[in-house]
mmCIF file of the N, C-alpha and C atoms, coordinates in Angstrom:
data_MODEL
# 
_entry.id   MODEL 
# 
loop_
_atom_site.group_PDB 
_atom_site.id 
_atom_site.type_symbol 
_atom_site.label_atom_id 
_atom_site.label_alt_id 
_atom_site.label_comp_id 
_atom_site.label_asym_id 
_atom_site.label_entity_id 
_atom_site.label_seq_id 
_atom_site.pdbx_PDB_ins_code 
_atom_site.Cartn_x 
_atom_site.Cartn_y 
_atom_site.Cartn_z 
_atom_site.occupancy 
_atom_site.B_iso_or_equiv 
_atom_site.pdbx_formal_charge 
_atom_site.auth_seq_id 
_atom_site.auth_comp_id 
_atom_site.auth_asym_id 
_atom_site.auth_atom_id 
_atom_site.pdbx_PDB_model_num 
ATOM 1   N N  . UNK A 1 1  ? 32.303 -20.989 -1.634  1.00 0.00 ? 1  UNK A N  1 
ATOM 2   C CA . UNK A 1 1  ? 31.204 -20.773 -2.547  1.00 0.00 ? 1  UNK A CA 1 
ATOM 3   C C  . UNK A 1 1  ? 30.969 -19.278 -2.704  1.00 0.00 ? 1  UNK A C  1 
ATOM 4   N N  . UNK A 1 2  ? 31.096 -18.545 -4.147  1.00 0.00 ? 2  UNK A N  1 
ATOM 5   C CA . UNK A 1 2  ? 30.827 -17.333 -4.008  1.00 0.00 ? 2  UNK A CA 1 
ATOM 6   C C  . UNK A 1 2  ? 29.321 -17.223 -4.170  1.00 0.00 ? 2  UNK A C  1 
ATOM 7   N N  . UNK A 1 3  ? 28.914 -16.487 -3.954  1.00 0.00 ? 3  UNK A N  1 
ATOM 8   C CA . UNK A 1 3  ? 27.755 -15.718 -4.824  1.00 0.00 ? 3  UNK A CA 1 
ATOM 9   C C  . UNK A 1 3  ? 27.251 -15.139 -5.620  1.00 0.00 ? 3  UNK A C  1 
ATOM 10  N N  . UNK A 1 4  ? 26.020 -14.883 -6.028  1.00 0.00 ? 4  UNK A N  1 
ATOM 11  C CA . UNK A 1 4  ? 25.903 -14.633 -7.887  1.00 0.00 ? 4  UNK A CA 1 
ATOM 12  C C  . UNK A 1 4  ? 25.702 -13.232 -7.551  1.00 0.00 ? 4  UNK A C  1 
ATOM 13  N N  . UNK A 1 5  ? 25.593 -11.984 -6.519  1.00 0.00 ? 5  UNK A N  1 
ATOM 14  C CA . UNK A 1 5  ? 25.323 -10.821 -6.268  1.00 0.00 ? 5  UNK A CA 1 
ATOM 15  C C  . UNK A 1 5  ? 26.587 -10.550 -5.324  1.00 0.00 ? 5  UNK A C  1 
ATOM 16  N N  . UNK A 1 6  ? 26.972 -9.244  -5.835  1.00 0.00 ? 6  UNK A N  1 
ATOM 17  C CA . UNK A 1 6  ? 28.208 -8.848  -5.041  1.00 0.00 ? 6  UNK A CA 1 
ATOM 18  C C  . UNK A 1 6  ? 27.619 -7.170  -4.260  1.00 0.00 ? 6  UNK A C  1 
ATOM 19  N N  . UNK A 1 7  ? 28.660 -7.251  -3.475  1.00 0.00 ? 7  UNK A N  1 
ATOM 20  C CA . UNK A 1 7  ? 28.196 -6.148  -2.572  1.00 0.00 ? 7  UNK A CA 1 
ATOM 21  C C  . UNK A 1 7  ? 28.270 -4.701  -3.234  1.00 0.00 ? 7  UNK A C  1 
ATOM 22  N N  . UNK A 1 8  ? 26.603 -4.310  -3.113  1.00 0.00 ? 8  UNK A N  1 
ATOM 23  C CA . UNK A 1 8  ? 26.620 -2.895  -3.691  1.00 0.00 ? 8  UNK A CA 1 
ATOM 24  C C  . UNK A 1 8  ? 25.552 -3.405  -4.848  1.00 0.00 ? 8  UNK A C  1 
ATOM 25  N N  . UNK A 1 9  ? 25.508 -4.326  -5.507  1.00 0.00 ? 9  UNK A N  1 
ATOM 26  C CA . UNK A 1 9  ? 24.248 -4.430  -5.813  1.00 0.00 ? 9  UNK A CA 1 
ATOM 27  C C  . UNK A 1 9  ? 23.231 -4.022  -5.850  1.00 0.00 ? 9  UNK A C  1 
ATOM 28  N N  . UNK A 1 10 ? 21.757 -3.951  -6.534  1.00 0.00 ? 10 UNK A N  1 
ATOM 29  C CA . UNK A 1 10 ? 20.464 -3.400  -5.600  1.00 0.00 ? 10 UNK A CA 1 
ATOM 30  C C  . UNK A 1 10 ? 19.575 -5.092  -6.630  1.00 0.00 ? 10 UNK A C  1 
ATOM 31  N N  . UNK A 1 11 ? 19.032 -5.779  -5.926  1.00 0.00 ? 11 UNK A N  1 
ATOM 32  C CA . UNK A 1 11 ? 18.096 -6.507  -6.336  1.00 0.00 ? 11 UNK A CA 1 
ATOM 33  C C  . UNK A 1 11 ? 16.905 -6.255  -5.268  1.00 0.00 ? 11 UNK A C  1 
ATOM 34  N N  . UNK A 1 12 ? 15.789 -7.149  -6.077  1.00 0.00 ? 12 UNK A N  1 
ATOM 35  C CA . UNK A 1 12 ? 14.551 -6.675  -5.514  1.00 0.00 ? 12 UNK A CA 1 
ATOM 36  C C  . UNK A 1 12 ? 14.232 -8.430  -4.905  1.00 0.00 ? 12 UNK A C  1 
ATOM 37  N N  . UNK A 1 13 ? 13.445 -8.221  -3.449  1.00 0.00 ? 13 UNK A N  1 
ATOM 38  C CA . UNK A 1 13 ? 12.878 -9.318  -2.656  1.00 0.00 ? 13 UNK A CA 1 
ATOM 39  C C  . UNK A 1 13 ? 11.300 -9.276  -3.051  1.00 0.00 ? 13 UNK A C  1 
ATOM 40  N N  . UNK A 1 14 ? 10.545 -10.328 -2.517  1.00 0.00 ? 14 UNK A N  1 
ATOM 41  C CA . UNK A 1 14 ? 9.061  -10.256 -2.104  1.00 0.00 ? 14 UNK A CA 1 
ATOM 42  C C  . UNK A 1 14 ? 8.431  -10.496 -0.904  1.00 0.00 ? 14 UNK A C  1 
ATOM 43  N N  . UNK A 1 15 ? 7.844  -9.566  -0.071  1.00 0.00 ? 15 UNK A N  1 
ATOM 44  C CA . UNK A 1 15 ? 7.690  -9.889  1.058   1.00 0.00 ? 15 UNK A CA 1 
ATOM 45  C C  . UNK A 1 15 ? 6.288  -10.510 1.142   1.00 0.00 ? 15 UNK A C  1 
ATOM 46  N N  . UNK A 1 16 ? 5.628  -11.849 1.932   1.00 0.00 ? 16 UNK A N  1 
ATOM 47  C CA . UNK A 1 16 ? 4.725  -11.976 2.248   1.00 0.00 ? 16 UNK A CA 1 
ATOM 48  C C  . UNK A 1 16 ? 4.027  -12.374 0.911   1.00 0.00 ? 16 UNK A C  1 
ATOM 49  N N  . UNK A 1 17 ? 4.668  -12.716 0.044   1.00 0.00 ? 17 UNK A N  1 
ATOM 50  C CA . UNK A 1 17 ? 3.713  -12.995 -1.581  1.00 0.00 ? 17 UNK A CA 1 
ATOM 51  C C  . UNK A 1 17 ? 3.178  -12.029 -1.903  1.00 0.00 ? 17 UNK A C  1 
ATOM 52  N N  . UNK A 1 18 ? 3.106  -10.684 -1.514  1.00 0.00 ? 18 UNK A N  1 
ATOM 53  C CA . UNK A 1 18 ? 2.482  -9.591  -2.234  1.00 0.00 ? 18 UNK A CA 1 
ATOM 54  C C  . UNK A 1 18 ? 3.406  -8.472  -2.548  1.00 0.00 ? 18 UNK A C  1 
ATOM 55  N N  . UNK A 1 19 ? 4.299  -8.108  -1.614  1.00 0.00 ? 19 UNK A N  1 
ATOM 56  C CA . UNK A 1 19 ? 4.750  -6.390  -1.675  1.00 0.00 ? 19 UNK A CA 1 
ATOM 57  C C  . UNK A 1 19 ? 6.471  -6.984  -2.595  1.00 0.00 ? 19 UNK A C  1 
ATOM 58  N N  . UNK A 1 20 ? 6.904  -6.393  -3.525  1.00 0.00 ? 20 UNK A N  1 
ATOM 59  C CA . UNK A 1 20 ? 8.095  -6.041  -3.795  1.00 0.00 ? 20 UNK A CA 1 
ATOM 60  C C  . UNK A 1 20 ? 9.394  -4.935  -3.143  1.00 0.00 ? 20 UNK A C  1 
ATOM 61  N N  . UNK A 1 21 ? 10.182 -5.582  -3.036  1.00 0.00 ? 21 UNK A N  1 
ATOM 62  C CA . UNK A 1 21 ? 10.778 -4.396  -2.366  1.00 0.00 ? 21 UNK A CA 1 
ATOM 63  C C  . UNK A 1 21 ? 12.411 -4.375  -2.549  1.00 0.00 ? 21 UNK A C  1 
ATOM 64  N N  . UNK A 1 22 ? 12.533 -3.177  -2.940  1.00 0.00 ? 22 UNK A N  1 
ATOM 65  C CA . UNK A 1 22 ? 14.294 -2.877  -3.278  1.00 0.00 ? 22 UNK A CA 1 
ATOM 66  C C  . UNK A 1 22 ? 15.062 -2.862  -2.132  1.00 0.00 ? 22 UNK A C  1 
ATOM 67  N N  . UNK A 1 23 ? 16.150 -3.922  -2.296  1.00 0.00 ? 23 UNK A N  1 
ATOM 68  C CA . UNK A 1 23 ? 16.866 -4.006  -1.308  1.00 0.00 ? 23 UNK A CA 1 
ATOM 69  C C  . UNK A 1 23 ? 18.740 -3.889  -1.983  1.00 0.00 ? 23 UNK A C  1 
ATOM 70  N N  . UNK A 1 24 ? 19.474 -3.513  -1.222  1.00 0.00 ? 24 UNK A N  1 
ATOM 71  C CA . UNK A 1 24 ? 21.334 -3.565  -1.415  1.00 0.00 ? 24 UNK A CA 1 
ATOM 72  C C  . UNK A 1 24 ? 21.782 -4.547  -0.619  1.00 0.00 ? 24 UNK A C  1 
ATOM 73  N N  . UNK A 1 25 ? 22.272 -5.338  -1.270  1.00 0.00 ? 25 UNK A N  1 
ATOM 74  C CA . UNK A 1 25 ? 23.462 -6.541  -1.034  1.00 0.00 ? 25 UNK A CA 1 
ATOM 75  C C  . UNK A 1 25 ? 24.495 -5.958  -0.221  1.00 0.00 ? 25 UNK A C  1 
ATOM 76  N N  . UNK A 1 26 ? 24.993 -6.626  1.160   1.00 0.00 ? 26 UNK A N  1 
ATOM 77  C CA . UNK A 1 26 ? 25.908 -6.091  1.501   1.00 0.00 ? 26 UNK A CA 1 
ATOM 78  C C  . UNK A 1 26 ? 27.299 -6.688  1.759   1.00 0.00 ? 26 UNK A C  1 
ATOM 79  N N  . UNK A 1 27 ? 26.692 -7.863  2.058   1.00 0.00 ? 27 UNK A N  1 
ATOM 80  C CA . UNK A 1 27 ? 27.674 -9.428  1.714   1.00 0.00 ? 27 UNK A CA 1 
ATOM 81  C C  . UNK A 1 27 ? 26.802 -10.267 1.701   1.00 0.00 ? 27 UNK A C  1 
ATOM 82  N N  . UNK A 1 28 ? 27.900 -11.419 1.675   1.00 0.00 ? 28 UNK A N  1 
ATOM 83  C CA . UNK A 1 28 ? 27.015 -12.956 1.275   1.00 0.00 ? 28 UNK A CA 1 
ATOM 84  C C  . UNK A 1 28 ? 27.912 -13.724 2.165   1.00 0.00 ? 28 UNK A C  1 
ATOM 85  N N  . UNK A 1 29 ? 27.328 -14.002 3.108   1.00 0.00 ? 29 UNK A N  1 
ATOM 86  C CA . UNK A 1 29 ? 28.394 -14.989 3.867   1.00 0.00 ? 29 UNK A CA 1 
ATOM 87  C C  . UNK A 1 29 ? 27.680 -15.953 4.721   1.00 0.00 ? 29 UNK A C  1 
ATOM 88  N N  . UNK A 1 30 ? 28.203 -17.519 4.642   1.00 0.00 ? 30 UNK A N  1 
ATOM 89  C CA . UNK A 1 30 ? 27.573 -19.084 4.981   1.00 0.00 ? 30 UNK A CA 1 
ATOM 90  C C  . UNK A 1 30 ? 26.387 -19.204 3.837   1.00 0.00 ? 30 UNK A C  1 
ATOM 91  N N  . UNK A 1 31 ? 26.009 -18.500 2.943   1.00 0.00 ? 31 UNK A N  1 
ATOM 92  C CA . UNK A 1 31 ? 24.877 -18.937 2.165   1.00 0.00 ? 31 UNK A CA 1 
ATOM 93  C C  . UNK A 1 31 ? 23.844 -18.159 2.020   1.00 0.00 ? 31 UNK A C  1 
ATOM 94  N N  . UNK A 1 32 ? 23.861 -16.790 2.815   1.00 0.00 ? 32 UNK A N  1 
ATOM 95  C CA . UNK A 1 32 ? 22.664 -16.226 3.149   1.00 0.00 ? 32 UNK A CA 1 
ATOM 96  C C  . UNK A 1 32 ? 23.311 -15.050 2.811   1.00 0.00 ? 32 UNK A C  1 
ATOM 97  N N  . UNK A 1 33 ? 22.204 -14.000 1.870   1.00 0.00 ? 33 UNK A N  1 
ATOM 98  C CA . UNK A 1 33 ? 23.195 -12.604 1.901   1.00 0.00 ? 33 UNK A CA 1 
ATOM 99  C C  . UNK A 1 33 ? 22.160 -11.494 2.726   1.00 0.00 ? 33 UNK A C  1 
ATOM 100 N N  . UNK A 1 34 ? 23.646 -10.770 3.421   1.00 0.00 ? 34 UNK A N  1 
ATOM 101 C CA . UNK A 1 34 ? 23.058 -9.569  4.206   1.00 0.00 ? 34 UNK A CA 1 
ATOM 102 C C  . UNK A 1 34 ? 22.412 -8.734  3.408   1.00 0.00 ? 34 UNK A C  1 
ATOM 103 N N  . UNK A 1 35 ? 21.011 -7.836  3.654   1.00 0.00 ? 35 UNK A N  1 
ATOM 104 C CA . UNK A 1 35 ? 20.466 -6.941  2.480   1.00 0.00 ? 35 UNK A CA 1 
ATOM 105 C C  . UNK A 1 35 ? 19.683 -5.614  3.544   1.00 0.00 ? 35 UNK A C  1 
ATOM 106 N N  . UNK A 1 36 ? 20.575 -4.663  2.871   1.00 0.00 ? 36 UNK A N  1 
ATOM 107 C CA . UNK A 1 36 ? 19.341 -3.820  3.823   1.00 0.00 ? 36 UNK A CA 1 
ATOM 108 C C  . UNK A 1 36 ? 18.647 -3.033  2.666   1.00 0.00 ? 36 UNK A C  1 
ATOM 109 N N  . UNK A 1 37 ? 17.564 -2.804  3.421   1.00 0.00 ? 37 UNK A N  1 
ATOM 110 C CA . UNK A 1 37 ? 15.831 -1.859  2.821   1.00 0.00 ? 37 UNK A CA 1 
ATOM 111 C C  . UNK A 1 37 ? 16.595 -0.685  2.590   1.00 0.00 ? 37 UNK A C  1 
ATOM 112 N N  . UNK A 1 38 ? 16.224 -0.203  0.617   1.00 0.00 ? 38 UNK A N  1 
ATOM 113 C CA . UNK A 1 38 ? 16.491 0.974   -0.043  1.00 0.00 ? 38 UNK A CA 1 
ATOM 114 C C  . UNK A 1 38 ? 15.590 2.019   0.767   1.00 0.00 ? 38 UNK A C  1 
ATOM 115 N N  . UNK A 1 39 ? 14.435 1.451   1.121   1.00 0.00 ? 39 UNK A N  1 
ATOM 116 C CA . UNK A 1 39 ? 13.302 2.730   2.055   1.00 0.00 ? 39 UNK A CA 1 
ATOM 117 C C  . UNK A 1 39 ? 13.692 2.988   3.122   1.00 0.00 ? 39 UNK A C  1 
ATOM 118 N N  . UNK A 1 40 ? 13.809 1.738   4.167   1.00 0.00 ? 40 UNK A N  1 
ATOM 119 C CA . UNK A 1 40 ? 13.788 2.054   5.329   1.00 0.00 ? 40 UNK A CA 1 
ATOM 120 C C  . UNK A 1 40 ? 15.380 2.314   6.095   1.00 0.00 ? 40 UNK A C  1 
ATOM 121 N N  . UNK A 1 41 ? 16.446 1.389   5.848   1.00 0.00 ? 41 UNK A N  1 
ATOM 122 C CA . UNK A 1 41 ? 17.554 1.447   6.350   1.00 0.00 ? 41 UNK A CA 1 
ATOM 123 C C  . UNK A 1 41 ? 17.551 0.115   6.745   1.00 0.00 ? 41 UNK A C  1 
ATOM 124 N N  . UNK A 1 42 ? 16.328 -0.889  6.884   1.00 0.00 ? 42 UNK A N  1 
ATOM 125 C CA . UNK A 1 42 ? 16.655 -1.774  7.902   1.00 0.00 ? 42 UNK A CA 1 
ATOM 126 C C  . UNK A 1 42 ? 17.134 -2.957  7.270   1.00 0.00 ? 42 UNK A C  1 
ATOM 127 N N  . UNK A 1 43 ? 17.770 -3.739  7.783   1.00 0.00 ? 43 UNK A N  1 
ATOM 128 C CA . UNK A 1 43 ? 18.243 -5.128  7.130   1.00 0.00 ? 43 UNK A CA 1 
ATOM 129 C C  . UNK A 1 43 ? 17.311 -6.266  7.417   1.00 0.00 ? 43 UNK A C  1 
ATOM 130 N N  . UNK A 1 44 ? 17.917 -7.686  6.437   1.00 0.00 ? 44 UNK A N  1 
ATOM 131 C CA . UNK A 1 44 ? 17.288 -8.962  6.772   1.00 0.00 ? 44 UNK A CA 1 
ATOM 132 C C  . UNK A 1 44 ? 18.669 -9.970  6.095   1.00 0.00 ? 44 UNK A C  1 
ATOM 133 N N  . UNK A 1 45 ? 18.233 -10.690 6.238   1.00 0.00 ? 45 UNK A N  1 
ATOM 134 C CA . UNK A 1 45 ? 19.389 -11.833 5.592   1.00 0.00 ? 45 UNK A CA 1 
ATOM 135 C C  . UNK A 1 45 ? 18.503 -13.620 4.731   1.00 0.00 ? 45 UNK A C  1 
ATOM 136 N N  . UNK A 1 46 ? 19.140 -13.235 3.301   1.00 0.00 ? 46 UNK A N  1 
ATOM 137 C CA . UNK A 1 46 ? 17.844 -14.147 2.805   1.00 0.00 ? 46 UNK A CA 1 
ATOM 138 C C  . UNK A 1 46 ? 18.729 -15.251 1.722   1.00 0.00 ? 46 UNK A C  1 
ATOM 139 N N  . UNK A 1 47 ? 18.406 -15.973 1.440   1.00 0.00 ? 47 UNK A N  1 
ATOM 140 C CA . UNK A 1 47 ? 18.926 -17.010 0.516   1.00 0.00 ? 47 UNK A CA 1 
ATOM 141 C C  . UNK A 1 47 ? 18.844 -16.913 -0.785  1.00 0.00 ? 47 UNK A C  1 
ATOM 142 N N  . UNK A 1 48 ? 19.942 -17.036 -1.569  1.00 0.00 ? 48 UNK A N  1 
ATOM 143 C CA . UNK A 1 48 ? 20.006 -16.384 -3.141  1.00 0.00 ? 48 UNK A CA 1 
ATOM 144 C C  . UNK A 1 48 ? 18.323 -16.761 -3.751  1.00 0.00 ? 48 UNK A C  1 
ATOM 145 N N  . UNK A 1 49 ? 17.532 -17.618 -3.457  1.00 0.00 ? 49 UNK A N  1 
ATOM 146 C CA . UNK A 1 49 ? 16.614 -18.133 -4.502  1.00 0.00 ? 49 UNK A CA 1 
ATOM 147 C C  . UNK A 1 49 ? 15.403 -16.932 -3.876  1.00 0.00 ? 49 UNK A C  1 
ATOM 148 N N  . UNK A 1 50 ? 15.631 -15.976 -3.278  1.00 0.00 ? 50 UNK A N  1 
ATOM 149 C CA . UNK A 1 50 ? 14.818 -15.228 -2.552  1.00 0.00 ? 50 UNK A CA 1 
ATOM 150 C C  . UNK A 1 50 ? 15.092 -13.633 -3.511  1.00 0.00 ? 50 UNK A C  1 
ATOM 151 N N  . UNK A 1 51 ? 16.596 -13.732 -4.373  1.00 0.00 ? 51 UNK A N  1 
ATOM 152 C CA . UNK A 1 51 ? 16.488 -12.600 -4.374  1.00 0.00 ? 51 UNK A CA 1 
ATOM 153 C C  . UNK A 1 51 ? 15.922 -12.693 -6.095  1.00 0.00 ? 51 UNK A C  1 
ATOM 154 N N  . UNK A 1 52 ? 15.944 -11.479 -6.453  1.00 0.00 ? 52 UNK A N  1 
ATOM 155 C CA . UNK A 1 52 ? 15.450 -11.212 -8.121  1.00 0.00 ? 52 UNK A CA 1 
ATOM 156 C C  . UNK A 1 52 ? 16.719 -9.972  -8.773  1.00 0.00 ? 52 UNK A C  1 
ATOM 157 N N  . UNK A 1 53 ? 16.836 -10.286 -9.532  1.00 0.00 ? 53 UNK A N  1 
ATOM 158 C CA . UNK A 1 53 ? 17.552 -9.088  -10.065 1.00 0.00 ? 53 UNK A CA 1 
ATOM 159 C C  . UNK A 1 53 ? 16.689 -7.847  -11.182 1.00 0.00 ? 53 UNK A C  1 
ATOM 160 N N  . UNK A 1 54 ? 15.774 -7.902  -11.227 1.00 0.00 ? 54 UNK A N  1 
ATOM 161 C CA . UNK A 1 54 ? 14.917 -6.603  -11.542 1.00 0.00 ? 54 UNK A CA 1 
ATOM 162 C C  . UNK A 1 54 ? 13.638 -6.938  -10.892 1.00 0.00 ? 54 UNK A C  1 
ATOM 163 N N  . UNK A 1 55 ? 13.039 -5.985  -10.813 1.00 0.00 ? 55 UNK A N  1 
ATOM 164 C CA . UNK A 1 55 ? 11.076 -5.949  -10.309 1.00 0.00 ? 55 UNK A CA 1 
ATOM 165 C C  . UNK A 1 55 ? 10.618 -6.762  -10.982 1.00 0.00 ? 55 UNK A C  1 
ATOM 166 N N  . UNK A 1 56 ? 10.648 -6.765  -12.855 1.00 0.00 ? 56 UNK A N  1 
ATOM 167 C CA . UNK A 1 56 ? 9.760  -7.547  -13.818 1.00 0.00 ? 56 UNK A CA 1 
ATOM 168 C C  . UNK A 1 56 ? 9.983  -9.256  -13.432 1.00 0.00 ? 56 UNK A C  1 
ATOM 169 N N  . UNK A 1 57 ? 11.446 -9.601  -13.266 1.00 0.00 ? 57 UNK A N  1 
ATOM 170 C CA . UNK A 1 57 ? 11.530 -10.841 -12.565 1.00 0.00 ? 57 UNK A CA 1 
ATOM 171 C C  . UNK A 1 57 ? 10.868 -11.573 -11.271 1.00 0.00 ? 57 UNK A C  1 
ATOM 172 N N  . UNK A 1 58 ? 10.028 -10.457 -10.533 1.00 0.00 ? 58 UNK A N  1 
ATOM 173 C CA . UNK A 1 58 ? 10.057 -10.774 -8.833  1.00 0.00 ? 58 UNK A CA 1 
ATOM 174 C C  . UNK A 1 58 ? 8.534  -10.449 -9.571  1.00 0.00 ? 58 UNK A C  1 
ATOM 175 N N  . UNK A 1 59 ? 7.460  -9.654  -9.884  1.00 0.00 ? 59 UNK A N  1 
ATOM 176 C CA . UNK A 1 59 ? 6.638  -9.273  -10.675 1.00 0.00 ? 59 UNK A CA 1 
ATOM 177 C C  . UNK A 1 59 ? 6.056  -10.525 -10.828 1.00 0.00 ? 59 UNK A C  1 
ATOM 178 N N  . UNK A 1 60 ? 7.333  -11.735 -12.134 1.00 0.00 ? 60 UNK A N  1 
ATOM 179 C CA . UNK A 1 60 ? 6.684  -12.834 -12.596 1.00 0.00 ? 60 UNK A CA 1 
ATOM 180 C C  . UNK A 1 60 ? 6.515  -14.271 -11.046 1.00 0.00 ? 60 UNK A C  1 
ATOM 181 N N  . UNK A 1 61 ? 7.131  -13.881 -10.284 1.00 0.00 ? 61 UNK A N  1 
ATOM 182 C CA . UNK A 1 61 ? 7.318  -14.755 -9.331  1.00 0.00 ? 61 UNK A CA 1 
ATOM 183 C C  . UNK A 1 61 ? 6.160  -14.513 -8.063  1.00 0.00 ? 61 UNK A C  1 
ATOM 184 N N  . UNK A 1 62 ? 5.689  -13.284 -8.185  1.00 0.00 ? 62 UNK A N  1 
ATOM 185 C CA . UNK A 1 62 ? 4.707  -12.782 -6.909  1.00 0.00 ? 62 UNK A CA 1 
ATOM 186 C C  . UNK A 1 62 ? 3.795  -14.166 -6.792  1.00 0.00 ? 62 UNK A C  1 
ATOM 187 N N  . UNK A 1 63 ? 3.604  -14.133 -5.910  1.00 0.00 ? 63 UNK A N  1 
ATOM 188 C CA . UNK A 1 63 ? 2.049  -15.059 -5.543  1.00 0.00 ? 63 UNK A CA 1 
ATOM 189 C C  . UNK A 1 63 ? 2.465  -16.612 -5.390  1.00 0.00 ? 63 UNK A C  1 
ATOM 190 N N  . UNK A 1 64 ? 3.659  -16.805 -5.820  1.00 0.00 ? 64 UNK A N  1 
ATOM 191 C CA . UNK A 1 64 ? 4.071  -18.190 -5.715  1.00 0.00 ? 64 UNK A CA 1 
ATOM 192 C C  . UNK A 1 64 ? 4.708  -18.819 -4.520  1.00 0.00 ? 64 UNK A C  1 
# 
């Protein structure tokens, strides 16, 4: 199964239903893709329906 984001990417997450945050794709592997924080350096690993591909997309999704 590939994935719809390839490595090197930058899509944006939502943390906690409030904060947006730019993250880089680094792979995608078993289902979950590796992403580390454009701010901080640090990583997480999250499931495609988690990620957004611009702010205005993640924007319409906040709070849900």
């Amino acid at each position: 199964m590939a994935g719809k984001y390839k490595s090197g990417d930058r899509v944006y997450i939502i943390e906690s239903k409030r904060f947006i945050r730019e993250v880089e794709v680094l792979k995608f592997s078993g289902g979950l893709y590796t992403l580390r924080f454009i701010d901080s350096g640090g990583g997480i690993k999250l499931r495609e329906n988690r990620l957004f591909p611009t702010k205005d997309e993640a924007e319409k999704n906040k709070g849900k």
